[in-house]
DRENDOLUM-321558 format. One line per field, with one value per residue (C-alpha): residue in one letter; chain; z, x, y. Coordinates in steps of 0.02 Angstrom, whole numbers, plus 50000, padded with zeros to 5 digits. Example, Ala and Ser with C-alpha at 12.3 -4.5 7.8 and 13.67 -1.06 7.14 Angstrom:
// residues 2
residu = A / S .
chaine = A / A .
pz = 50390 / 50357 .
px = 50615 / 50684 .
py = 49775 / 49947 .
***
This chain:
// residues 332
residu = X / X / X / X / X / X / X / X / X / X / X / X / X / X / X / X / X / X / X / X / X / X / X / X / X / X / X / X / X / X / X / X / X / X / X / X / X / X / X / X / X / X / X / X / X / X / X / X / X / X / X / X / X / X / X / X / X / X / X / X / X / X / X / X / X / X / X / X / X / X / X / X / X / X / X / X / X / X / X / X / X / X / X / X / X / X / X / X / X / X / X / X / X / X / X / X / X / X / X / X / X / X / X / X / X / X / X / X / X / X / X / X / X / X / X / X / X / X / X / X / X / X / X / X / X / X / X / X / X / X / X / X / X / X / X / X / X / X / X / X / X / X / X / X / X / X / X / X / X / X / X / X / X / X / X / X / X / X / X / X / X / X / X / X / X / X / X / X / X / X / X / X / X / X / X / X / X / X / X / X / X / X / X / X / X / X / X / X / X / X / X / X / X / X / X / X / X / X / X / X / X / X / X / X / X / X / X / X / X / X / X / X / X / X / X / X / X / X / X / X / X / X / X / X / X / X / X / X / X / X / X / X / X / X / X / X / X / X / X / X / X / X / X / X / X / X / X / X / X / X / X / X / X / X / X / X / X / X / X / X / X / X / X / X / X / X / X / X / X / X / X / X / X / X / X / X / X / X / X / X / X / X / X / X / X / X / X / X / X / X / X / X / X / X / X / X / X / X / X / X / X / X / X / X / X / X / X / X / X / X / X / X / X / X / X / X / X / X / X / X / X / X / X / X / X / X / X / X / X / X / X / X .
chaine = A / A / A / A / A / A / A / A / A / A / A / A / A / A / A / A / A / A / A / A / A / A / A / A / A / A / A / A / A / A / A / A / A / A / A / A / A / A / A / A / A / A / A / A / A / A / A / A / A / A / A / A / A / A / A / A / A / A / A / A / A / A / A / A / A / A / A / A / A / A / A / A / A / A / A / A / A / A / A / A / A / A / A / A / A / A / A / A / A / A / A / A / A / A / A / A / A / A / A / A / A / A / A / A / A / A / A / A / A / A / A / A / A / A / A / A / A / A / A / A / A / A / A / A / A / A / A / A / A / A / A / A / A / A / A / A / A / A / A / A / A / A / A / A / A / A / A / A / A / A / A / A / A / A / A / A / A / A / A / A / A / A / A / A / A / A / A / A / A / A / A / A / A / A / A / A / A / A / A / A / A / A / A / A / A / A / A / A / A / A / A / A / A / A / A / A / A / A / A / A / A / A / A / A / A / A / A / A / A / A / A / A / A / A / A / A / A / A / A / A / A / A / A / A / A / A / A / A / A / A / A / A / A / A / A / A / A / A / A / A / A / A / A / A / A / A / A / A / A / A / A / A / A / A / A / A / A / A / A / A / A / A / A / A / A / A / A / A / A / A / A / A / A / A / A / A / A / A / A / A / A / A / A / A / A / A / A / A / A / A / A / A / A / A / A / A / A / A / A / A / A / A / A / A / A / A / A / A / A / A / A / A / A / A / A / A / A / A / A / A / A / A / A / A / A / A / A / A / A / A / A / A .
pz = 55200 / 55114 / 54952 / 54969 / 54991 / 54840 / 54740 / 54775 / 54757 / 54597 / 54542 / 54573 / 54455 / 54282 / 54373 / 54398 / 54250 / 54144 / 54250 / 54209 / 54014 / 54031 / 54122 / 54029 / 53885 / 53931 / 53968 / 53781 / 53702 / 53697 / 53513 / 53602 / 53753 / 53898 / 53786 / 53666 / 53764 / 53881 / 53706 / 53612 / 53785 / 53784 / 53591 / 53640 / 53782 / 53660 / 53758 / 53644 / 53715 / 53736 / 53591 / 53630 / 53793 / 53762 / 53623 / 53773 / 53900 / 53757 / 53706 / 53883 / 53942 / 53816 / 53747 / 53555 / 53576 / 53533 / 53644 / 53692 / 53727 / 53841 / 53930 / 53958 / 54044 / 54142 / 54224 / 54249 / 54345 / 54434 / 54554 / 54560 / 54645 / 54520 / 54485 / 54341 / 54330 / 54337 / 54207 / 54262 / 54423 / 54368 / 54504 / 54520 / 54578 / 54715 / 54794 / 54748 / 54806 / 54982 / 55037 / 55033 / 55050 / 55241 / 55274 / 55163 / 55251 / 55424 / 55357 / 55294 / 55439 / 55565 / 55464 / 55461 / 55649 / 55679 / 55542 / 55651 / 55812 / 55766 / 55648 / 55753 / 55913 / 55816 / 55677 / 55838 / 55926 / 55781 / 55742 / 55913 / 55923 / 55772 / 55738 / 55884 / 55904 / 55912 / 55762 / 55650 / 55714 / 55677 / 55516 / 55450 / 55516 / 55425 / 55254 / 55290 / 55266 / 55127 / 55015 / 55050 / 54946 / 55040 / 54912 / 54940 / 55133 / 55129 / 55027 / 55142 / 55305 / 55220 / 55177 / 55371 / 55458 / 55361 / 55374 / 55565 / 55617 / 55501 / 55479 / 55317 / 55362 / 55215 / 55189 / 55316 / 55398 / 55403 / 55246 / 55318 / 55351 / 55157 / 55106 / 55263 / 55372 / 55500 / 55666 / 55843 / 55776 / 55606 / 55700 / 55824 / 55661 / 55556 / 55724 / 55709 / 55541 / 55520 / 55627 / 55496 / 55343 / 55449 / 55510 / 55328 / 55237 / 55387 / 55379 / 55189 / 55273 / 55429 / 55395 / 55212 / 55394 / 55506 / 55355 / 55323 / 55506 / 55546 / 55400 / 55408 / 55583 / 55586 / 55442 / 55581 / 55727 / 55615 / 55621 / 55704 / 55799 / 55864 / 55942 / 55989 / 56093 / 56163 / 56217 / 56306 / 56417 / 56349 / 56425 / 56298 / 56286 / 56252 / 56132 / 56033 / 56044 / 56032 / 55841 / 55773 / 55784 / 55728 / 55575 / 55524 / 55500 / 55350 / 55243 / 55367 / 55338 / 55165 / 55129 / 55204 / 55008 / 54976 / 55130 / 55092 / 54924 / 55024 / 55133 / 54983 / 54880 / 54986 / 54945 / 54792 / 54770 / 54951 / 54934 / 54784 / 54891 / 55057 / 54957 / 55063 / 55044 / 54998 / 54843 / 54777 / 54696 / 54633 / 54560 / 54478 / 54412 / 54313 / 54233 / 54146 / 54108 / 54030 / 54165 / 54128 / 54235 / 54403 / 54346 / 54286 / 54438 / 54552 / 54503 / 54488 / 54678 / 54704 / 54601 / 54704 / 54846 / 54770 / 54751 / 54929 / 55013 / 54940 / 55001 / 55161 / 55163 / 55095 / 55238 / 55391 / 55304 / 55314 / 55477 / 55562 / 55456 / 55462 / 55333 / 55221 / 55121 / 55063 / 54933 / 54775 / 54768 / 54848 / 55013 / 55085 .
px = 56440 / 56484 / 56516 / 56360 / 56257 / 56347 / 56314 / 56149 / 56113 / 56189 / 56088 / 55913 / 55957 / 55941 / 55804 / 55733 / 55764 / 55675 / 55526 / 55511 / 55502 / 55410 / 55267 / 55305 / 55270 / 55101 / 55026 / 55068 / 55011 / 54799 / 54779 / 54694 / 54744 / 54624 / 54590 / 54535 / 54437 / 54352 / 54313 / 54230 / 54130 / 54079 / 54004 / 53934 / 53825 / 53784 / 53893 / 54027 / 54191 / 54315 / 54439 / 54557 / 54578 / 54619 / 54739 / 54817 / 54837 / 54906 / 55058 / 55059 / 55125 / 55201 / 55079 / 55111 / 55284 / 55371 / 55369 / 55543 / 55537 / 55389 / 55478 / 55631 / 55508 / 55412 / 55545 / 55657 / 55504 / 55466 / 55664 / 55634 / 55459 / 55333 / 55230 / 55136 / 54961 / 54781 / 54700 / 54530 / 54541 / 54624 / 54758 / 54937 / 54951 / 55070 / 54904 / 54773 / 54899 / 54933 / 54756 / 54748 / 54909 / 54894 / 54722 / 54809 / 54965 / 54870 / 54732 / 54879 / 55014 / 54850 / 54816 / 54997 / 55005 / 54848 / 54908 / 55084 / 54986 / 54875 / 54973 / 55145 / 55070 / 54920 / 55066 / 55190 / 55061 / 55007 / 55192 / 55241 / 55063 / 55041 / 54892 / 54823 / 54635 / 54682 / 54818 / 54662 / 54549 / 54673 / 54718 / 54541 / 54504 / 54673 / 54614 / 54440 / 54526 / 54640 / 54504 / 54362 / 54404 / 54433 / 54300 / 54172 / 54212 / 54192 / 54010 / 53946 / 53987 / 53897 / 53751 / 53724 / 53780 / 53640 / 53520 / 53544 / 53595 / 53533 / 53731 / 53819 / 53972 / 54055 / 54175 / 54318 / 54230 / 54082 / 54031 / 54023 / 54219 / 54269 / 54384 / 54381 / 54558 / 54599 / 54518 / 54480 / 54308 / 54368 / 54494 / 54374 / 54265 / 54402 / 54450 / 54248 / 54268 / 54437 / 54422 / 54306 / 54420 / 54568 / 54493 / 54410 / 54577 / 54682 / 54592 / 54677 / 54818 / 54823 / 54773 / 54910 / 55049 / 54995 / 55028 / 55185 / 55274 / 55178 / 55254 / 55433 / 55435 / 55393 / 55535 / 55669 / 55586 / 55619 / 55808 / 55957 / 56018 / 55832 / 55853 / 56036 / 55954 / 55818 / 55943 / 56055 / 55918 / 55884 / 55706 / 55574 / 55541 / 55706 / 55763 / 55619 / 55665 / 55859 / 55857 / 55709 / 55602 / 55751 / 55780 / 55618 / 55581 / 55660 / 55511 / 55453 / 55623 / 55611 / 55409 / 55482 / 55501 / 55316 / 55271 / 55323 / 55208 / 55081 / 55063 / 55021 / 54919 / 54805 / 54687 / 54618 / 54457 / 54392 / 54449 / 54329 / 54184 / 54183 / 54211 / 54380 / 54465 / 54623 / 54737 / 54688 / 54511 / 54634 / 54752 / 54607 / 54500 / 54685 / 54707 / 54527 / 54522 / 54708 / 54745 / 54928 / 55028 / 54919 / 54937 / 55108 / 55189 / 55089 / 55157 / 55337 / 55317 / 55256 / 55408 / 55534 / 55456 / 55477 / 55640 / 55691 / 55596 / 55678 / 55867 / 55790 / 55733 / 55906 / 55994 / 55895 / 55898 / 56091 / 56100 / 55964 / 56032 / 56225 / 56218 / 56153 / 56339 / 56357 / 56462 / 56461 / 56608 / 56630 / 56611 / 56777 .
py = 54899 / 55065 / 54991 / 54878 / 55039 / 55162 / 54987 / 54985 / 55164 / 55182 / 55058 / 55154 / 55278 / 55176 / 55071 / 55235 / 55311 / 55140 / 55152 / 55330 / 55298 / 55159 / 55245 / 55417 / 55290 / 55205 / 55372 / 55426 / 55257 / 55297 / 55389 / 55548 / 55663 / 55724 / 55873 / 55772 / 55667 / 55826 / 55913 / 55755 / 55720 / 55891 / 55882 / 55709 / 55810 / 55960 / 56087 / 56182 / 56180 / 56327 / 56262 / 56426 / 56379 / 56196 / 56253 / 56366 / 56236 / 56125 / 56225 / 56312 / 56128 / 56059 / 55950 / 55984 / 55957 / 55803 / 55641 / 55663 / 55847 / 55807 / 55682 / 55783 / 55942 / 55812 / 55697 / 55874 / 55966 / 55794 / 55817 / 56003 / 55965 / 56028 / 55869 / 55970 / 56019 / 55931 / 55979 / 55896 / 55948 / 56126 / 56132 / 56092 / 55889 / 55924 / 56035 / 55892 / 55728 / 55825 / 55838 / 55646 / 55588 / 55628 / 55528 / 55403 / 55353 / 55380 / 55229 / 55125 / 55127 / 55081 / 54932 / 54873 / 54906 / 54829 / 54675 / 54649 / 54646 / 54505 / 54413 / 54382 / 54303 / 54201 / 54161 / 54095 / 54023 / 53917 / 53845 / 53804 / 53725 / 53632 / 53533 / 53574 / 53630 / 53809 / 53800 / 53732 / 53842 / 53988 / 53944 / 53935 / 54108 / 54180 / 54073 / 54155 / 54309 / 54299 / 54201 / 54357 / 54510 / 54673 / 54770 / 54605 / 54606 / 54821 / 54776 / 54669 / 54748 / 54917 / 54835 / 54757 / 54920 / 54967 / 54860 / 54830 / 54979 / 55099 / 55180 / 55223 / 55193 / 55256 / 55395 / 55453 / 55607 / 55670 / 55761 / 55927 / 55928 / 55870 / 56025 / 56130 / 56132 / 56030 / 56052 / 55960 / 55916 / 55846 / 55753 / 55670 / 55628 / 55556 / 55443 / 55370 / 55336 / 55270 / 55090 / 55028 / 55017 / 54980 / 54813 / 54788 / 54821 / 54728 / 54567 / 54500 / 54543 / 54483 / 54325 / 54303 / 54361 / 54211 / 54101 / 54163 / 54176 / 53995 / 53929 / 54010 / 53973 / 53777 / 53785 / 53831 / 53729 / 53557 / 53612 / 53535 / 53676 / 53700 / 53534 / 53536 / 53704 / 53604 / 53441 / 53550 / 53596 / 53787 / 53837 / 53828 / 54029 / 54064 / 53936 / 54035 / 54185 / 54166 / 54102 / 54038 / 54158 / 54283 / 54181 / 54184 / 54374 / 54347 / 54360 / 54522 / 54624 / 54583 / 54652 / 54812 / 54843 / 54836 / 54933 / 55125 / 55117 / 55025 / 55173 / 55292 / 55209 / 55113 / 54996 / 55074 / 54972 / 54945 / 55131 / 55168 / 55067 / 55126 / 55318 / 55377 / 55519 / 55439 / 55440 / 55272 / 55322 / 55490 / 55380 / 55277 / 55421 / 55525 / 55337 / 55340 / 55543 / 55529 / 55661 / 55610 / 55727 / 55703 / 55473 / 55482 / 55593 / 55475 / 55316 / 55379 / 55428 / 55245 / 55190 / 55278 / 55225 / 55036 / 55056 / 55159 / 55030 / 54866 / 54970 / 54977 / 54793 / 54737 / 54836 / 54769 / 54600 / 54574 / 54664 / 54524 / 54371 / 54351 / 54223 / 54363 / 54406 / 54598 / 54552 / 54403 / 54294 / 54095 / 54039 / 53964 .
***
């Protein structure tokens, strides 16, 4: 196990490192910078832009240096914690991501809870029921859900909350509390707001989990050892539970990898629709203003995540399945 681990860990640091220049790299590829951009805007609206002050910020970080010399200053910063600056939001990113990030990770690990507590009993149900009224019936309703869009789904349900009930619905708090500190009121507000895109966001998901454990688990049930269990007289329940249903987490253990950036970035476009305070309409709005250090930080956090979560996955993965080998070589 120890070399397993120092193996994998030495290999996040060049998959690290490649990510890094390739993203490092797509930020530099458009032909102008947000300086650029904010200054011809500007002229376009008949305002005159401070040009001394852009030609400030510009050598003040680096941006008439070389590629490779900006590179080196941003990945460097990046492990000693300075993320860089906004410079369309004028702050440092570390102060504009942690206002979110909180509201963020809180809306994302409720819809995962809220995902695992529907999904696994509908998903068992279904497989040791199959074909039955209830395993049709369940399997439309999880179709139902992956085939609507979360953004379409987050559209319509505005529109009757509206229209029945007169309700916006939008937003995470009530717009009094955006930007003031956190406080028993703001928490009770955020806690009324929250349920809606937790069940909007949940439902894709949910219903793509019911598929999966239904179909991983019918897998195992059709296997010998399944029915060896069941011949020797092994009650029902725990027959189940004993392997089956072990062997076919598989698939869960292994989306552990997809689950740490999950809880950061969030759903960006219901996000952008149902106008949350998360990071996903942040992460959206540096990518068109060019905002490169507050884009670029932000999905190197995601890619570290990526990476610390599929370790994580590969641990639990050969701890649960024994027939998961640590190491290469043949099988005697």
């Amino acid at each position: 196990m120890f070399t397993f681990l120092a193996r994998r860990i030495l290999i996040m640091i060049p998959t690290l490192f490649i990510t890094s220049v390739l993203i490092f790299t797509i930020m530099k590829l458009p032909p102008t910078d947000y300086f650029e951009t904010y200054v011809a805007e500007l002229q376009a609206q008949g305002e005159k832009a401070d040009l001394g002050r852009v030609e400030f910020l510009r050598k003040e970080y680096g941006l008439d240096q070389p590629a490779t010399t900006q590179y080196v200053r941003w990945i460097t910063g990046f492990f000693k914690g300075d993320f860089g600056y906004s410079f369309e939001y004028d702050r440092p990113v570390s102060d504009i991501v942690g206002e979110r990030l909180a509201l963020t990770i809180l809306v994302s690990f409720l819809t995962i809870i809220l995902t695992w507590v529907i999904a696994f009993p509908i998903g068992i149900y279904s497989a040791t029921h199959q074909y039955s009224i209830g395993d049709y019936g369940l399997t439309f309703l999880g179709l139902l859900g992956i085939a609507i869009p979360h953004f379409l789904l987050a559209l319509v349900t505005m529109y009757f909350a509206n229209v029945w009930f007169g309700l916006s619905i939008g937003g995470l708090m009530d717009p009094k509390y955006f930007n003031q500190p956190m406080s028993w009121e703001k928490a009770q507000s955020i806690l009324s707001h929250i349920w809606i895109p937790v069940l909007i966001i949940g439902a894709g998901g949910t219903g793509s989990m019911i598929r999966k454990i239904r179909a991983n688990l019918l897998d195992e049930l059709q296997k010998q050892y399944v029915v060896t269990a069941r011949a020797k007289g092994l009650p029902p329940g725990r027959a189940l539970r004993k392997y089956p249903l072990r062997m076919s987490l598989n698939f869960f253990v292994s989306h552990i990898g997809d689950i740490l950036p999950t809880l950061v970035s969030g759903a960006e476009l219901t996000a952008v629709v149902l106008s949350l305070q998360t990071t996903g309409p942040l992460l959206i709005r540096a990518l068109q203003s060019q905002d490169m250090f507050l884009a670029g930080s932000f999905l190197m956090f995601l890619a570290l995540l990526t990476v610390i979560g599929v370790l994580i996955s590969d641990i639990l993965l050969a701890l649960l399945d024994p027939r998961v080998r640590l190491q290469g070589g043949s099988t005697r």
